[in-house]
C-alpha positions as CSV (number, residue, x, y, z in Angstrom):
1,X,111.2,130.5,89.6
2,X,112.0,127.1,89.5
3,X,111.7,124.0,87.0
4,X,109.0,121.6,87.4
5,X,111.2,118.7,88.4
6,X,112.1,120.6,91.5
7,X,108.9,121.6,92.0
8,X,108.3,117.4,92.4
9,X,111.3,117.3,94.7
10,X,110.5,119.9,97.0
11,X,106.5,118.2,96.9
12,X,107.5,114.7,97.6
13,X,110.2,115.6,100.3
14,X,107.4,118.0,102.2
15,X,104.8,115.0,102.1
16,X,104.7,113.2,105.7
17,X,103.6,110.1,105.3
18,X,100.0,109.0,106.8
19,X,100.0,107.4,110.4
20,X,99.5,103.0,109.6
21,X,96.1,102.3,110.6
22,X,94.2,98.9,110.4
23,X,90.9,98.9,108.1
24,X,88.8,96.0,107.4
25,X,89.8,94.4,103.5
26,X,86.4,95.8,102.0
27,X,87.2,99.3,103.9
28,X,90.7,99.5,102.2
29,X,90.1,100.3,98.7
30,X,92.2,103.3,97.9
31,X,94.4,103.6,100.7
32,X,98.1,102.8,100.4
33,X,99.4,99.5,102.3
34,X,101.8,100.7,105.2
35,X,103.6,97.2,105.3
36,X,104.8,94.5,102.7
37,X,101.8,91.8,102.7
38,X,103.3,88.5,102.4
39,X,101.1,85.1,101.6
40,X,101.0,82.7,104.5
41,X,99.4,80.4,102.1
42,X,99.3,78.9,98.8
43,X,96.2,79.9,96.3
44,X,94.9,77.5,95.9
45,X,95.9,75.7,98.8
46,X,95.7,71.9,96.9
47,X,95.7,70.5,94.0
48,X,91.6,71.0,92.1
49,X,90.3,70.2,88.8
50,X,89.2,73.3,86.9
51,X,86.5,71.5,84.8
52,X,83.8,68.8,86.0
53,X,84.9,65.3,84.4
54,X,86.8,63.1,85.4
55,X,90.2,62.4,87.5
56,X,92.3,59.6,86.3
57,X,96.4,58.7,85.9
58,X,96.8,59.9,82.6
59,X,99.8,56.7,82.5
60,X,96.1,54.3,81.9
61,X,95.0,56.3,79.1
62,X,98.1,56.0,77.0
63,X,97.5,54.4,73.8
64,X,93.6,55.5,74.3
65,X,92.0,55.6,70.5
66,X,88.8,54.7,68.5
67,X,90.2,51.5,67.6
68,X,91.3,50.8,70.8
69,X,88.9,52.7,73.9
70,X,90.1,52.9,76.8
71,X,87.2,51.6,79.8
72,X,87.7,52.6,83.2
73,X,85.4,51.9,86.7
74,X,84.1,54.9,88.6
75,X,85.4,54.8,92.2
76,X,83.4,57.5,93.2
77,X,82.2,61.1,93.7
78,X,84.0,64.2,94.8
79,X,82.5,67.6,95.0
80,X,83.8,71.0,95.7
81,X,83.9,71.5,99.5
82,X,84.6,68.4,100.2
83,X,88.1,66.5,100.8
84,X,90.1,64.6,98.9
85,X,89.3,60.4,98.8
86,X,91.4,59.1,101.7
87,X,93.3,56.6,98.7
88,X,93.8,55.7,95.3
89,X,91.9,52.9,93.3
90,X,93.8,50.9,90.7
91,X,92.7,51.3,86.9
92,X,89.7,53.4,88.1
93,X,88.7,56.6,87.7
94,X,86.6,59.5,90.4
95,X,83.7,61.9,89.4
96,X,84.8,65.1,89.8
97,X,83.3,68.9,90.2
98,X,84.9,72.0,89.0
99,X,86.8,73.2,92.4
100,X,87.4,69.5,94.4
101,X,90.3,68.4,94.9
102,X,92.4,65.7,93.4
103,X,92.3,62.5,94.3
104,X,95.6,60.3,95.7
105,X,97.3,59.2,92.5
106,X,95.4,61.4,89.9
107,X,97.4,63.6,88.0
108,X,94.7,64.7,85.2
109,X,90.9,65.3,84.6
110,X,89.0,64.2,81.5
111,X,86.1,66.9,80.8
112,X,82.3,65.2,81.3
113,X,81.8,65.8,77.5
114,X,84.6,64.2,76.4
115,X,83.2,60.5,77.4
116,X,80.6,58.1,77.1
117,X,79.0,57.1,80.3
118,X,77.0,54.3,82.1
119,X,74.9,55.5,84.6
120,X,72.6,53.8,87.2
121,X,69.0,53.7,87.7
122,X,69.6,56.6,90.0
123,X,72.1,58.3,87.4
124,X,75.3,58.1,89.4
125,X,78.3,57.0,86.9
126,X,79.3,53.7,86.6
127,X,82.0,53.3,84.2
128,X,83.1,55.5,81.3
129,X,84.7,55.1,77.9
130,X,86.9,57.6,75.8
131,X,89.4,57.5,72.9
132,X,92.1,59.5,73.4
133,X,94.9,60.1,76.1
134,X,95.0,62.7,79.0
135,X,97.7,64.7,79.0
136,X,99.4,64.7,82.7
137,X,97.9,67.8,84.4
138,X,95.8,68.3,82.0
139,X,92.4,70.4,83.8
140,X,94.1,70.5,87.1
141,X,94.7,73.5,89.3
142,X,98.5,72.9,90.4
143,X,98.5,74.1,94.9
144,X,100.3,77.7,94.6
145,X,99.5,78.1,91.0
146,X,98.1,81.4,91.5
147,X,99.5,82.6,94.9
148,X,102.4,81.0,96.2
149,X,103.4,80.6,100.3
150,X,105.8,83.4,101.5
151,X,105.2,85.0,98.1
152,X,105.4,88.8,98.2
153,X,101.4,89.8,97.4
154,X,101.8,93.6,98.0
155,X,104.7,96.1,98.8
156,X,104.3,99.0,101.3
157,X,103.3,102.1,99.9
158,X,101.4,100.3,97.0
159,X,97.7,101.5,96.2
160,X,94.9,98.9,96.9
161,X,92.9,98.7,93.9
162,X,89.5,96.0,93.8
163,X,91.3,93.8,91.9
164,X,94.2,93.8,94.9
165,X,90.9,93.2,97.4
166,X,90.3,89.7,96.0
167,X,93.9,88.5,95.7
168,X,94.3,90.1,99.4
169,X,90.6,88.1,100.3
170,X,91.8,84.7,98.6
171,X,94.5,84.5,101.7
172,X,92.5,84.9,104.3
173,X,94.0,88.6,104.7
174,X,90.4,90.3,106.8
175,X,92.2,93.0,107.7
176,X,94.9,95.8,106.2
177,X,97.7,98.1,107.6
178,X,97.3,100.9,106.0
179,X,98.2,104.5,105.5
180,X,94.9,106.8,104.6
181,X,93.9,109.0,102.1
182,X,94.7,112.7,102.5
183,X,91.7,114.4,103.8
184,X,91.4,117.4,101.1
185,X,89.4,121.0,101.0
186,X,89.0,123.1,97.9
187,X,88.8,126.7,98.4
188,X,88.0,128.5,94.8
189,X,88.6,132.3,94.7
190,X,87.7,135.3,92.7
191,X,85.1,138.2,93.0
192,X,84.0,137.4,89.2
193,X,82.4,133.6,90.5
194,X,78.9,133.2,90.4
195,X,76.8,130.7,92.2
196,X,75.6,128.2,89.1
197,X,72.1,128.2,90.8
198,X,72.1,131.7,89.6
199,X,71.5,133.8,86.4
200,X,74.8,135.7,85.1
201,X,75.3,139.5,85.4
202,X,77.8,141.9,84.0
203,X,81.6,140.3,84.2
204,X,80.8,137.1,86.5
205,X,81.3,133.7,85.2
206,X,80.6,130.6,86.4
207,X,83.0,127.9,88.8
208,X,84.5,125.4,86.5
209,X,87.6,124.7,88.6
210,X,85.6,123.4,91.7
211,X,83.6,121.5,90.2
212,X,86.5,119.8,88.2
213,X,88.9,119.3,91.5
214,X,85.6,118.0,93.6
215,X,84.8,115.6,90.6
216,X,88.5,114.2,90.7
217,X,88.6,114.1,94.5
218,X,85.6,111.5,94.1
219,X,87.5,109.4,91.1
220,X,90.3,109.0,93.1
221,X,89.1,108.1,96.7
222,X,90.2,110.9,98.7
223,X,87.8,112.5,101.3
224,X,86.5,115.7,100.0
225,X,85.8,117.8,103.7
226,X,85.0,121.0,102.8
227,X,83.9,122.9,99.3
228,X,83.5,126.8,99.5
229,X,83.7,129.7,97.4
230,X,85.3,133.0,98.9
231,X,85.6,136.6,97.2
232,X,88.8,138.3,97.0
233,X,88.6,139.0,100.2
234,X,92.1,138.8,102.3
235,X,89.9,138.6,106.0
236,X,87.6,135.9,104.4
237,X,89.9,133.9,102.8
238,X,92.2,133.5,106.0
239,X,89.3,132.7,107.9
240,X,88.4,130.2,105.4
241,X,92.0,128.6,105.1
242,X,91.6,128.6,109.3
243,X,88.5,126.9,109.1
244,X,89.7,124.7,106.0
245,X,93.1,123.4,108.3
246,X,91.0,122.1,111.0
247,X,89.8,119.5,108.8
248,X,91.8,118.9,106.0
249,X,95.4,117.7,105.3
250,X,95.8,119.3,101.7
251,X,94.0,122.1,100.8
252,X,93.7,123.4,97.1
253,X,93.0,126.8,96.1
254,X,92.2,128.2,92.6
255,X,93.3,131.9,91.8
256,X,94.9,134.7,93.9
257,X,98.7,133.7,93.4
258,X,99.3,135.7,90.3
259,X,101.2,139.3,90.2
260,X,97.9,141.2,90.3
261,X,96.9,143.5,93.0
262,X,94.0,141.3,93.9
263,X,96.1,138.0,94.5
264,X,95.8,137.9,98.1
265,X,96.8,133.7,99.0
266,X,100.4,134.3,99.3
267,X,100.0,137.4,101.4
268,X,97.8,135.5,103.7
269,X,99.5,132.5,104.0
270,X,102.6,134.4,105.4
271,X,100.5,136.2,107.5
272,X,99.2,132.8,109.1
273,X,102.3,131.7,109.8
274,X,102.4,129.4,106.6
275,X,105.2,128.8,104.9
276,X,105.9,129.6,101.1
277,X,107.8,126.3,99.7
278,X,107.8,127.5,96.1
279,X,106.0,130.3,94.2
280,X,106.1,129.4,90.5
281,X,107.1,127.2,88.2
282,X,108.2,127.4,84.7
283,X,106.0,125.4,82.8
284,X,103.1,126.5,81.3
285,X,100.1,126.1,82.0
286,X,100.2,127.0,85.5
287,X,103.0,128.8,85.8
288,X,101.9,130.8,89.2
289,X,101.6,127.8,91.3
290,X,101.8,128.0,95.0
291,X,103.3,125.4,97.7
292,X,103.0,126.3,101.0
293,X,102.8,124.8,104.7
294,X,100.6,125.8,107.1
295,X,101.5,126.4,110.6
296,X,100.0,123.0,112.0
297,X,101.6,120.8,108.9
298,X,98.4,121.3,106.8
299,X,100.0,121.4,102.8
300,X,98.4,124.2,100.9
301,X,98.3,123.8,96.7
């Protein structure tokens, strides 16, 4: 018997890591990256006001109060989308939305609600008045402020997660090296299973443990191949394990590895050519557990 921490070791150094592979960004979800992604570019890539308003040189609004407004001319109109005015126009101000970037000179943004505007007869701003000063870079998106260029995004062997989908999408990243899930089967064992589409009789009791392992196969990503039940049977479990291998890079098995004289899975492993890695651990619960290796490199839990 051996302790659970070498039960890890022996586990982690038997694990052969997944061939890389490229996948499409939305396809990668779950898999585990097979190189350090490094941003080419900056997120954002320029400067942006994070609020619709205004952008000004927060220097004219110094001394801005309701005793003494400041007043300043509106140059123009930038959207998002659009690029940035080709130059800067002294004491005036640009009509910005959320997104566009900054114009030349601008180093702040003054929120639409936070100033009194004339309009003209078609509603496009003329001038506006406010009475206290902007704060330099006060609203604005600084280039790089999320992301920046050569910055380390994700290391190899790190799980992609939704949340690492967007940062990956926000850099123009369409496509991912990866390393794939494990391709899993789940054999359960034991003459006392019953079929849950069927009524109880005698000593039978109904399959928890599949049910359990399939659930958490789904929660976690990893191809599910093959789900079967199989009597204590040594002939129909190897020829379930057999049939299990040629799908399946893990395969986990519930019952038979006790002392009893129907525990048949270490038996048949050996007589498949699989090789025992460990036969229990001392912890409890699950003390009987089973690592093997199958013949073709197939792990067996």
């Amino acid at each position: 018997m051996i302790d659970y921490q070498q039960a890890l070791r022996i586990i982690a150094d038997s694990v052969p890591a997944a061939s890389p592979e490229p996948v499409p960004l939305p396809e990668s979800t779950g898999c585990a990256t097979a190189t350090d992604i490094i941003s080419e570019t900056a997120v954002p890539p320029f400067a942006n006001t994070a609020m619709d308003g205004y952008a000004l040189r927060s220097a004219d609004t110094a001394g801005a109060s309701a005793s003494n407004p400041v007043e300043m001319q509106v140059a123009g109109t930038t959207t998002a989308g659009e690029s940035a005015p080709a130059s800067a126009v002294e004491n005036a101000c640009w009509e910005i939305m959320t997104g566009a970037p900054m114009p030349p000179g601008c180093d702040a943004v003054i929120p639409v609600e936070n100033v009194e505007c004339t309009r003209d007869g078609d509603g496009a701003p003329l001038r506006i008045r406010f009475t206290r000063p902007v704060q330099p870079g006060q609203h604005v998106r600084k280039a790089g402020e999320d992301i920046g260029k050569g910055q380390l995004l994700l290391a190899a062997g790190q799980p992609v997660y939704p949340q690492v989908v967007m940062g990956l999408g926000a850099i123009g990243c369409s496509e991912v090296s990866v390393r794939r899930m494990p391709r899993v089967a789940i054999i359960t064992t034991g003459n006392e299973l019953q079929d849950n589409e069927k009524p109880l009789q005698g000593g039978l009791i109904r399959d928890a443990n599949g049910p359990y392992l399939a659930a958490f196969m789904a929660h976690t990503g990893i191809e599910l191949v093959r789900h079967e039940s199989v009597t204590d049977d040594p002939a129909m479990l190897r020829s379930s394990l057999e049939s299990a291998a040629a799908e399946a890079d893990v395969i986990l098995t519930t019952g038979g590895v006790s002392a009893g004289r129907m525990d048949f899975v270490p038996s048949v492993v050996t007589r498949t050519g699989g090789e025992i890695l460990f036969h229990k651990v001392a912890m409890r619960p699950g003390k009987p557990l089973l690592f093997a290796r199958l013949p073709a490199g197939q792990l067996l839990f």
